[in-house]
N, C-alpha and C positions, 0 to 999 in steps of 0.2 A: 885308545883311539885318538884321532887330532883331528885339525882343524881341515889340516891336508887330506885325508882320507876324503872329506866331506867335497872340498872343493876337485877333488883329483876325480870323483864321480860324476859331477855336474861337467867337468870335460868332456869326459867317456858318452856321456847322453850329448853334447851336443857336436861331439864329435861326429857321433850316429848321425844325428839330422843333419848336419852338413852333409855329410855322405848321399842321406835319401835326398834333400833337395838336389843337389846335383844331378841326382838320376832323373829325380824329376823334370827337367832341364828338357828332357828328349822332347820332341815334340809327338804328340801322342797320334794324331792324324796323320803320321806320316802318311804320302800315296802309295800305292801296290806298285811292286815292282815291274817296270814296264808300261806303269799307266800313262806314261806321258808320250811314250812310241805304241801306244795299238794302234792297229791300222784303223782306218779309215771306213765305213760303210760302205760296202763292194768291192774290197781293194784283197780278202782274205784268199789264198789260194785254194783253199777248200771250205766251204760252206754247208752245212747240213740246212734246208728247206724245209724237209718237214718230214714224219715216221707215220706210215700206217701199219698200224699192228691188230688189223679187224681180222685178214685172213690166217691161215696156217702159219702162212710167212710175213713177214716184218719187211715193207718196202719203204727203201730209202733214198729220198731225193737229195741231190748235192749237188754246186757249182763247183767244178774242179776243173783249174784251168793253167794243173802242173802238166809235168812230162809224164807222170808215170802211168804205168798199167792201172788203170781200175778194177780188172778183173781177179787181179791179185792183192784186191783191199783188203786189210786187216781190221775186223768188226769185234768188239768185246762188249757185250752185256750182263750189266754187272759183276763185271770182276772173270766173268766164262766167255771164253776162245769163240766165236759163231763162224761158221762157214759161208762164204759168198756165192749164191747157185750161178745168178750174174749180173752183169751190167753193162746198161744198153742207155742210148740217149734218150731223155725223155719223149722227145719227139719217134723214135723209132717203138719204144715203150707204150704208143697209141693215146698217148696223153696232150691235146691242142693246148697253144697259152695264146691267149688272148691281151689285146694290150689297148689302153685311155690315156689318148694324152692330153692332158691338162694342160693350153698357153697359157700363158698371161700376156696378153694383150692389149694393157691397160696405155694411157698414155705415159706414165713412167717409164715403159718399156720402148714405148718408141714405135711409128707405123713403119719405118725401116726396118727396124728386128722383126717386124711381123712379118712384114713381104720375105723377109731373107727365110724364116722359118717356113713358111709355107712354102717356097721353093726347096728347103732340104728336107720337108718331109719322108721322101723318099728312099731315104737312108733308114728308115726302119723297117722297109721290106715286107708287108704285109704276106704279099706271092712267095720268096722265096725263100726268108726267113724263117725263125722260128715262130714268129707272132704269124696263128692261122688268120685271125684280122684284126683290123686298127679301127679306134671308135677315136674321136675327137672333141671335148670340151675346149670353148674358150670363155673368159672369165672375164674380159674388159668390160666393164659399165654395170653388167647381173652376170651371172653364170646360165651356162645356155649349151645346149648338145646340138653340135654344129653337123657331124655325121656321128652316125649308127655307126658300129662296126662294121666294117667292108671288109672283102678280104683280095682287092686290089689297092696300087699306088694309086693309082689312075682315077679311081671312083671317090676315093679320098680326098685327091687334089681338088678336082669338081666340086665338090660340096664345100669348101674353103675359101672360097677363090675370090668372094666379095670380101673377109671380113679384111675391117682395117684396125688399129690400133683407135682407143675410147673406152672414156670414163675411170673409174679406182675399180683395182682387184678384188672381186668377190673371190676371194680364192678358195676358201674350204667350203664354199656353196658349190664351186667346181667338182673338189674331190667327192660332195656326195652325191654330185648327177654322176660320175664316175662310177661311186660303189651301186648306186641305183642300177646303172647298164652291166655293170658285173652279175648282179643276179640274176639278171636275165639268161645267162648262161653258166649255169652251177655247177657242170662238170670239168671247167675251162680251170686251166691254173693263171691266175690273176695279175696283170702286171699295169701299174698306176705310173706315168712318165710326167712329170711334173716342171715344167719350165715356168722359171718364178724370175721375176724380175721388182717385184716390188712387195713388201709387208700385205700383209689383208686389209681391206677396206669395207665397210656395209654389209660383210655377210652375214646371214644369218647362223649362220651352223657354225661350231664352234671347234676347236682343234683336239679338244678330247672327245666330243661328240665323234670326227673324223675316223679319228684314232682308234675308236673302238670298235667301229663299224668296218672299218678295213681290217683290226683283227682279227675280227666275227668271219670274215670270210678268207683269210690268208694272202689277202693281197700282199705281194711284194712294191714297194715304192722304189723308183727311180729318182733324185733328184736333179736339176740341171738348173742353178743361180748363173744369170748373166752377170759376166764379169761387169764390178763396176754399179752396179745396180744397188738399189736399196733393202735387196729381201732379205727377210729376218731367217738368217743361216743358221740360228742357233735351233730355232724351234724344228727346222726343218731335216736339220742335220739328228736332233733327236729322231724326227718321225723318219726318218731312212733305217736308223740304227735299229731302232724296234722293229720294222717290219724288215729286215734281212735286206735289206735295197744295194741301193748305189747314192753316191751323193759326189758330184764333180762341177765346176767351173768352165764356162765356155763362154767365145764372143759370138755373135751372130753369125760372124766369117763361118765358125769354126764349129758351127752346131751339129756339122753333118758329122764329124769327129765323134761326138758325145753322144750323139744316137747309136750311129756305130759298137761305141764302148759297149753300153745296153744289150745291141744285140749279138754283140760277140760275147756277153756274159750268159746272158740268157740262153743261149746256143750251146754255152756250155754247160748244161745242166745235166744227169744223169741218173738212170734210177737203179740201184743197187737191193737185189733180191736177198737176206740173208733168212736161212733157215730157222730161224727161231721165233717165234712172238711174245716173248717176255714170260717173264714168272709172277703172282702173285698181283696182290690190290695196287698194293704201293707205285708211286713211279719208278723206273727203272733206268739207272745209266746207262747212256751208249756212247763209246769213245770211238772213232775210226782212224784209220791210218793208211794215206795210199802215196806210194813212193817214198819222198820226203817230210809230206805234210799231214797234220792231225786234226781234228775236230774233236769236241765232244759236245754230247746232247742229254737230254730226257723224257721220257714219252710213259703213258699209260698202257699197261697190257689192255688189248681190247677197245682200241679207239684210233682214231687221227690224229694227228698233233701238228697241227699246221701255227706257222708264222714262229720269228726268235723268240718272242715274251714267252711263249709257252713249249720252249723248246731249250731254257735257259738248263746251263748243265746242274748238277747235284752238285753241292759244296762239300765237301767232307770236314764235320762238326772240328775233328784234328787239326786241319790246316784254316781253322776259318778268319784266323789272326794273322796268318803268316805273312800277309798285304802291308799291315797295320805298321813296320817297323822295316821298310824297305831293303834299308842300307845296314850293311853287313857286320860293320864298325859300329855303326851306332850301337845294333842288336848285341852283340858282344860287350861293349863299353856297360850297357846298361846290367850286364849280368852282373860284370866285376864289378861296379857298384856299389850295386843289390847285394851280393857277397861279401864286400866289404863291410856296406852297412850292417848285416847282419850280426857279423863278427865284435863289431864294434856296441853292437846293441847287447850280443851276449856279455862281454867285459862289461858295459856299465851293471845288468843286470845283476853278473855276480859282486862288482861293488859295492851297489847299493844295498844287498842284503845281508853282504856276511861282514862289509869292511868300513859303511858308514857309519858315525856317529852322527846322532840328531841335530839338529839345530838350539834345541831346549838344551841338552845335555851339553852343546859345545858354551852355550853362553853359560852356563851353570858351572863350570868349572871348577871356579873359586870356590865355590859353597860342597862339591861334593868330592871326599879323597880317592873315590873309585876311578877317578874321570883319571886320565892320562894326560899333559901336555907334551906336546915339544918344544923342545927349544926355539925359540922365535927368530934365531938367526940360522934355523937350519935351512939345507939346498932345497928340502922337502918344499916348504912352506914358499918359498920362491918362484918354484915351478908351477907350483899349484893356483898362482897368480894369470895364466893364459887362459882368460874366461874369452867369451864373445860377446861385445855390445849388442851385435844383432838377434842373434840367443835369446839374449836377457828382454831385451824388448819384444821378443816374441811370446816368449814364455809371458811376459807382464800384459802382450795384451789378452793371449790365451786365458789369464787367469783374470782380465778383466770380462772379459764376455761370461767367463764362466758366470763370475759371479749376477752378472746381470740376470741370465738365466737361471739363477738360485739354486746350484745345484754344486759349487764348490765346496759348502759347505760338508755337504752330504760324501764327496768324497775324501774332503779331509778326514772324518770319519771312517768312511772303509778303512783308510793306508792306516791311522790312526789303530785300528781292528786287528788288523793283518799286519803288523809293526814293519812296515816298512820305509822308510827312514827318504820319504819323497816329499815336497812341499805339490798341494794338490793341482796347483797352476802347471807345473814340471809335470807329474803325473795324468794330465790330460795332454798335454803337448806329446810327450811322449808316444804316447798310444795311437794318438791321431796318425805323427809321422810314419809308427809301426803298421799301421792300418792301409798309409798310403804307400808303405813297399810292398809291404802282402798284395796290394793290387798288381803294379807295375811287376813283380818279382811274377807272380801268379801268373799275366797275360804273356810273357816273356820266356817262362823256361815251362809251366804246363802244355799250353797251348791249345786243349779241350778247353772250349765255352765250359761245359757243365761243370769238370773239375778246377775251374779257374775262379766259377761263381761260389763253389763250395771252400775253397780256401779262402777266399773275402767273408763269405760267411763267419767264417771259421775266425779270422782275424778282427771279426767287429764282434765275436761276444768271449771267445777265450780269454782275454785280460779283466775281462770283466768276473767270469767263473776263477779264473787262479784268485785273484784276489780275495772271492765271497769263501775259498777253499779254502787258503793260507787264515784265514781270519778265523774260520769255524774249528780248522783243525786248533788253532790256538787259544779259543776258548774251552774246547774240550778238555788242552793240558790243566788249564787255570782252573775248570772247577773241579779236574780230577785231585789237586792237591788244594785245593781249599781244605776240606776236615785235616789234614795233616799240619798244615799253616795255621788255623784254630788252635787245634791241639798244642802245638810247640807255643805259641801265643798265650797259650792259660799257663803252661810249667813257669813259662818266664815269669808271666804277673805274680804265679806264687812265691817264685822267688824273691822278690821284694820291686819287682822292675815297675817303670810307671807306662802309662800304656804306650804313648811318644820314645820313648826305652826300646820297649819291647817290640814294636812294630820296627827299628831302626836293626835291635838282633837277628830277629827273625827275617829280614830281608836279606841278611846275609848268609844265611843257611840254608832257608827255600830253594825249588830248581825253578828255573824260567818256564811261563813270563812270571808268573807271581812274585821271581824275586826282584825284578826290574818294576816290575808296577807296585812292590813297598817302597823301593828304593825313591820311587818316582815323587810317593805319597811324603816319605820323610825331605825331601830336597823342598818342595811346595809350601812343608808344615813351617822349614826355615826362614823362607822369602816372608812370611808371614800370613800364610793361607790356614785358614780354621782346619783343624784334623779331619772333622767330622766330613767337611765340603772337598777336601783330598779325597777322603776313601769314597766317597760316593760319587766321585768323577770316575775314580777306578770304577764303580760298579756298572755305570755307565756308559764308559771307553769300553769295557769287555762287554759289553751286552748280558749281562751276569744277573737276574735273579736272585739266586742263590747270596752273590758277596751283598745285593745290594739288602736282603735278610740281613746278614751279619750285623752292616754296618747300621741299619734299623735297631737292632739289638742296643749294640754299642751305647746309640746314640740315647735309646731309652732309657739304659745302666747309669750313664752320667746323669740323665734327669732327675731320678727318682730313687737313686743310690740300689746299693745291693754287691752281692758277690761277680766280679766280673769273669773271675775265671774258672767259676763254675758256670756260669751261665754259655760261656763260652765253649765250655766241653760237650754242655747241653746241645748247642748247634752245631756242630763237629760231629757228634752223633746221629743228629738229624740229617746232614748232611750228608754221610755215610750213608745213609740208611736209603736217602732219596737217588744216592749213587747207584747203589745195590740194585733198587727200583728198573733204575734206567736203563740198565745193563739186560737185564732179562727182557724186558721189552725189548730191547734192540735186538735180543734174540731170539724172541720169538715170532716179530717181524720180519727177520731176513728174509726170510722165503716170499715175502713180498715185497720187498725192495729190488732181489735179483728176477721176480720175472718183472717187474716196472723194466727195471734196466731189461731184459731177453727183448720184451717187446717193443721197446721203442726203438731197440737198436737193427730189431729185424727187418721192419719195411724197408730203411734205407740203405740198409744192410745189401738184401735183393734186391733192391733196384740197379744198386751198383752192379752186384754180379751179372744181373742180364744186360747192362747196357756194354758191360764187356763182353759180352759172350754172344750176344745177337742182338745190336744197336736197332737192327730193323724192325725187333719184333715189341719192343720196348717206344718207338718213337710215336705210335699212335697215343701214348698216353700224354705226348709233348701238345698236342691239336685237336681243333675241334670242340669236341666232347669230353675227351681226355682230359683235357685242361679244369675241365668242371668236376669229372671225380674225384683227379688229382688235389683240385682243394677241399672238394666234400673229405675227404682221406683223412687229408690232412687237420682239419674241427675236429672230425670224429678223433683222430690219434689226441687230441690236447685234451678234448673232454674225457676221454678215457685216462691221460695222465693224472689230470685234478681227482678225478674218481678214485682211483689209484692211493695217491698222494694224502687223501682223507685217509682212507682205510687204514693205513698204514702208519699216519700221525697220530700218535698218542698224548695229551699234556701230563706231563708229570710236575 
C-alpha cells in the first residue's frame, strides 16, 4: 500500500463534502409555491364560511361569486363522493346577517372623510341588501355606539348626523362595542365593516383580546384603509385574513365603491345542504368544487365550525414539505447532489477500509519490509497531490473543537478498535456532513415528517453503532486466536528463539488482527519502545483482558525468571478453556438475546404498520394524552431493555 492510496481517500471524503455543502447551498425556507400570488382577503372565488354538522345533514356556507351552477357542487368528505340535496342564498336559507360599522373618525382621518362617509352610508343598504340592519360605532376621541342597529338608511343617517371628525383612534375599543351589539343578536350571521384611517391610539382593549372575541362569535371583518392614511395595514390585513373578510383600499370619493364591494360579497353567500354529517371523533376533511373553482375545509362531526382559524384545511403529513423547496430546479438539483454525494461517500468509504494504509505505517516504512512503496516519481503519487485548503481547515478546526470538548481522544480510540485507518478530526467531520445529507436527502426525496424524522434518527446513531460493531466483531477474532498465537509463541521459544524473535515469527504466521497488532508490537519494540509497554498497548487498543493476562504473565517471567514457554502453554490453555466457557454461555443465552431483539423491534415495528395502514387510527397517540403514554412507553421499553440486558450478561 502507498502514500497515494492514503492521500487518494482523503480526496474521495472531501470530494463527498464538497458535494454535500453544495446541496447545502439551497436555501432551506424556501416560500410555498404560489405564496407570493394568494389572493388577497376577499378576493377568493369560492370561500367556505363555515360547516354545521349538528343535524342529519352537514350545511354549508360559502361566498361564491363564479359563473357556475351551485346546485351542481361537487362535495367530498374525507376522501367519499357526498351528494348536494341543495343550494339556496343564504338569505332565502332564512338565515338574517347583521352588520357594525366601525369609522374612524379620529382627526387623522379628516372632518371631510367623515362628512363624505356619512353621506355614503347608504350604500350598504340596510332595507334592500343582504345586511337585515346596520349598527354604527365611531371611534374618534373614545369609542362609542352612535346607533343601534336599524334596519333603515334613513334611521341610520339620523343618528350620525352631528358626529364630526376628533381626537386619536380608539380603534379595537370600537371593535368590541361592536362584538358587544353582536351578542345581542346570536342568531344573526355577523359582519364587522371597519374604516381605519389611522393606527390605535388610547384604547383599552387590545388586538388579540379583539381577535378572539370576534372568533368566539364567527364574525366575518371587512376592512376598508383610506388611501393615504396612516393605518397599520399589516395588523389589519392579518385580522381580515383570519376572520374570512375582505380587506381593500378607498378614497372618501370612492367609499360608496367599497361598501358596495361588501355588499355584493355578502349578497353572494350561499348555503349548500350535503347529505352527510361526517364520520367518527376526529375532524374531518371537506374539499368542494363548483364550476371552475375549489375550496377546502375541516370541521367536527357534531358541532359548528364557524370562522377560517377553525376551518383551516387538514394537511396531509405526505405533502407537508412539499412548500419547503418551491422551485422545481432547485428540488431536482438538490437530489443529484444528494446522489452524487452519496456515491462519493460510498467510494471513500470503501477506500478507507480495504485500500488505506495508516499514517503510522506510511511514516514507518523504512523500518518495516512488509510496508510497500512507490516509486516517488510515479503519476500515482502526483495526482494524489489535489487536497483542498478549505478541507483541511475545516477538518483542523473540526478536530480543534473536538478536542476542546474532550472527546477526540475517545474517538481516536474507537477508529483505533475498529481499525479503521481515519485520523479522528476527519472522522467526526465526516459523519457530521453525512448527517447533514441524511437530513436534506431525507426531507427531499421521503417527504413524510415521521419517516424523514426516523432516517435523521437513524443517521445520528448508525455510524456510531457500525463502528462499536466493526470494533467488537474484531476483538472477538483477536481473542479467538489468542491460545493458538500462545501456543505457536512457546514452540518458537523452545526452539531456541528470544522472545522479541518470536513475537516478530509469529506475526507472520497468525491470521488478522493479531497479526497486524504483533507486527505493530515488533515496528514500536524498533523505534525504541520497551516490549513490555508495546504489548500492553495492544492489550489496551483491543479492549482485551484476556492479552492483557498474557502480557502480566510475560512481564512477571522476566522479573523473577522461570520457564517461559511453559508457562505460556499454561495460558493458552486457560485461555482455551475461558473460550469454551464463553461459548456455551452465548448459547445458552440466545434465547434471550432473540426475544430482547423480538421485543424491541415489535412496538416500532406496529406502529409503522398501522400508521400505514390507517394513519387515522394511530394519530391520537401523536396528541394530547397520547403524547404522555407515548413517552411513559417509551421509559418502560428502556427499563425493560437494562432488565433484559442484565439477565442476559454473564462476566466470564
Amino acid at each position: 500500500m502507498s502514500r497515494f492510496v492514503t492521500r487518494r481517500s482523503r480526496v474521495a471524503v472531501g470530494a463527498t463534502l464538497v458535494a454535500l455543502c453544495a446541496s447545502m447551498g439551497v436555501p432551506f425556507g424556501a416560500p410555498a409555491a404560489g405564496a407570493d400570488d394568494a389572493p388577497a382577503p376577499g378576493t377568493a372565488p369560492l370561500e367556505i364560511r363555515s360547516i354545521d354538522a349538528t343535524g342529519d345533514n352537514t350545511l354549508v356556507d360559502v361566498v361564491y361569486t363564479g359563473s357556475g351552477d351551485a346546485s351542481k357542487a361537487k362535495v367530498t368528505i374525507d376522501g367519499r363522493d357526498e351528494s348536494v340535496t341543495s343550494a339556496t342564498s343564504l338569505k332565502d336559507a332564512g338565515v338574517s346577517s347583521d352588520a357594525v360599522l366601525v369609522f374612524d373618525n379620529s382627526v387623522t382621518a379628516g372632518n371631510a372623510a367623515t362628512q363624505i362617509a356619512k353621506d355614503k352610508i347608504g350604500a350598504l343598504q340596510p332595507e334592500n341588501g343582504p345586511f337585515s340592519q346596520l349598527g354604527v360605532v365611531m371611534v374618534g376621541g373614545s369609542a362609542a355606539v352612535i346607533a343601534k342597529p336599524k334596519t333603515n338608511t334613513a334611521a341610520v343617517s339620523d343618528s350620525i348626523k352631528d358626529i364630526t371628525a376628533t381626537g386619536g383612534a380608539a380603534l379595537w375599543d370600537g371593535v368590541a362595542l361592536a362584538v358587544q351589539t353582536f351578542k345581542g343578536f346570536p342568531k344573526n350571521q355577523h359582519h364587522l365593516i371597519l374604516v381605519a384611517a389611522s393606527p390605535d391610539a388610547g384604547s383599552a382593549s387590545t388586538l388579540p383580546d379583539v381577535a378572539a372575541a370576534l372568533q368566539e362569535l364567527g364574525v366575518t371583518v371587512h376592512i376598508i384603509t383610506l388611501a393615504g392614511s396612516s393605518a397599520d395595514v399589516g395588523s389589519l390585513a392579518e385580522l381580515a385574513d383570519r376572520q374570512g373578510g375582505t380587506l381593500q383600499s378607498a378614497t372618501p370619493d370612492t367609499l360608496d365603491g367599497a361598501y358596495g364591494s361588501v355588499v355584493s360579497r355578502v349578497g353572494h353567500q350561499l348555503r349548500l345542504t350535503v347529505a352527510s354529517k361526517g364520520t367518527g371523533e376526529q375532524r374531518n376533511a371537506l374539499s368542494m368544487e363548483i364550476g371552475d373553482e375549489s375550496a377546502a375545509a375541516s370541521f367536527r362531526p357534531g358541532s359548528a365550525t364557524v370562522g377560517t382559524q377553525n376551518l383551516v384545511p387538514i394537511v396531509d403529513p405526505s405533502g407537508f414539505l412539499d412548500g419547503i423547496f418551491a422551485n422545481a430546479f432547485v428540488k431536482y438539483l438538490i437530489i443529484i447532489l444528494g446522489m452524487g454525494a452519496a456515491g462519493l461517500a460510498f467510494y471513500a468509504v470503501i477506500s478507507l477500509l480495504f485500500n488505506r494504509q495508516s499514517e503510522l505505517a506510511d511514516h514507518l516504512r523504512h523500518y518495516d519490509d512488509t510496508i510497500v512503496e512507490l516509486d516517488p516519481d510515479s503519476d500515482e503519487i502526483h495526482q494524489s497531490l489535489a487536497t483542498s485548503d478549505i478541507l483541511k481547515r475545516a477538518v483542523e478546526m473540526t478536530g480543534n473543537l473536538a478536542q476542546q470538548r474532550g472527546f477526540l481522544d475517545k474517538v481516536e480510540k474507537m477508529l483505533e478498535r475498529a481499525d479503521l485507518p481515519l485520523r479522528p478530526a476527519e472522522a467526526i467531520f465526516f459523519y457530521i456532513a453525512v448527517v447533514i445529507a441524511s437530513v436534506l436527502l431525507s426531507l427531499v426525496v421521503v417527504g413524510n415528517i415521521f419517516f424523514a424524522a426516523a432516517a435523521i434518527i437513524l443517521a445520528f446513531i448508525l455510524p456510531g453503532f457500525a463502528v462499536d460493531f466493526m470494533a467488537k466483531r474484531r476483538k472477538k477474532k483477536f481473542v479467538r486466536v489468542l491460545p493458538d498465537m500462545l501456543q505457536l509463541m512457546s514452540g518458537t521459544l523452545r526452539a531456541g528463539y528470544s522472545i522479541g524473535q518470536a513475537i516478530e515469527a509469529v506475526s507472520q504466521e497468525v491470521s488478522e488482527p493479531m497479526g497486524k497488532e504483533l507486527r505493530r508490537v515488533v515496528t514500536e519494540a524498533r523505534l525504541g519502545r520497551h516490549l513490555e509497554e508495546a504489548l500492553e498497548a495492544v492489550g489496551e487498543r483491543m479492549d482485551s483482558e484476556d492479552f492483557a493476562w498474557a502480557v502480566m504473565a510475560i512481564r512477571i517471567q522476566r522479573e523473577v525468571g522461570g520457564n517461559l514457554a511453559e508457562l505460556l502453554m499454561t495460558v493458552a490453555d486457560t485461555m482455551t478453556q475461558r473460550e469454551r466457557l464463553r461459548r456455551d454461555v452465548s448459547s445458552l443465552t440466545a434465547e434471550g438475546r432473540i426475544s430482547a431483539l423480538v421485543l424491541g423491534c415489535l412496538p416500532p415495528g406496529l406502529g409503522a404498520v398501522m400508521m400505514a395502514m390507517n394513519p387515522d387510527y394511530i394519530a391520537r397517540l401523536f396528541e394530547g394524552e397520547g403524547l404522555f403514554l407515548l413517552g411513559a412507553g417509551l421509559v418502560s421499553m428502556f427499563i425493560g431493555f437494562v432488565w433484559m440486558k442484565k439477565c442476559i450478561t454473564i462476566e466470564i
